[in-house]
N, C-alpha and C positions, 0 to 999 in steps of 0.2 A: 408191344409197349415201347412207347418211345421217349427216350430219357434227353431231357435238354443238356448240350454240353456247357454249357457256359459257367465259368469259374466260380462262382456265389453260388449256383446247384451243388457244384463239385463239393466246394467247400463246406457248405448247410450240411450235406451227407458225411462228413467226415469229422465228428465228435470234437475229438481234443486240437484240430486245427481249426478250429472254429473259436477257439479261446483266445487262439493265438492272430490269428485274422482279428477278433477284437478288439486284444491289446493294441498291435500296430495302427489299427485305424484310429483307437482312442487315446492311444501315446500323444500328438501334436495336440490335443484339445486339452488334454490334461498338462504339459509341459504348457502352453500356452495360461492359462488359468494359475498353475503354481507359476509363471511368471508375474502376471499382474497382480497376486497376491501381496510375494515379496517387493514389486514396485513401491504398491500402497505401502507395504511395510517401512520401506526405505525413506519415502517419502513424509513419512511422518515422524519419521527418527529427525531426518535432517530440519523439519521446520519445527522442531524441539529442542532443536542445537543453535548456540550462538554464533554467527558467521565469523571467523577469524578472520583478521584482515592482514594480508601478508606486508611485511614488514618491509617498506620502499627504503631505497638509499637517499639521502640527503643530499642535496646539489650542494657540488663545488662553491655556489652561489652562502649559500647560507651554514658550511663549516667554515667559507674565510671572514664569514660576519660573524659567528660565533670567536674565533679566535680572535678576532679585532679585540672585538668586544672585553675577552679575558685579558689581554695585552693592558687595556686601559685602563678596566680595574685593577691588575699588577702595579703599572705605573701613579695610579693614583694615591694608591694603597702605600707605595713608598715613599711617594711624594709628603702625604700626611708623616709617615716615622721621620722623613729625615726633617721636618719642620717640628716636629714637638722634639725632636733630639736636639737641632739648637736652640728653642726654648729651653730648653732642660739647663742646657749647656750655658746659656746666659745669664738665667736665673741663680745657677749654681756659682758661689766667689769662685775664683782662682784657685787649686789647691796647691799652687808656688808660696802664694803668699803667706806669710807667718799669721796665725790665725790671731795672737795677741798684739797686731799692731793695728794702731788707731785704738786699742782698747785701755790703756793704760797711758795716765799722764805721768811723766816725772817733773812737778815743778815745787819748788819752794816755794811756800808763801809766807 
């Protein structure tokens, strides 16, 4: 009787290496498949999520327009105080002056 040597004979004959001959052949199919699985998974997560948009620096261009910008309303801004402070200041008598003159006549008649 003549026995074929070749390794899948060998190994068909040999019980609990035959389990293990399957795992290893079936390991890449199966690690392949649980990756596509988690792919999908991931893939579904992310187009459930809102893109964050990372947060760019601001050109030199448009923090010294911004600053202009605040410079002008400062100087405006003071501009108005020190104009209603000489209104104020005009409107207001003198407080040198004696507040009872011009208000009292002293004449005989």
């Amino acid at each position: 009787m003549s026995v074929d040597p070749t390794l899948p004979v060998v190994i068909a004959q040999l019980g609990h290496a035959e389990r293990v001959v399957h795992e290893a052949q079936a390991h890449p199919e199966m690690a392949q498949s649980a990756a596509q699985q988690a792919a999908a998974e991931a893939l579904r997560h992310d187009r459930s999520q809102v893109q964050k948009t990372d947060e760019s620096g601001k050109s030199a261009v448009v923090d010294e327009r911004e600053r202009n910008r605040q410079r002008r309303r400062a100087l405006l801004l003071a501009r108005r105080k020190a104009r209603a402070a000489e209104e104020e200041d005009a409107d207001a008598p003198d407080s040198d002056d004696d507040p009872w003159s011009g208000n009292i006549l002293d004449i005989k008649v």
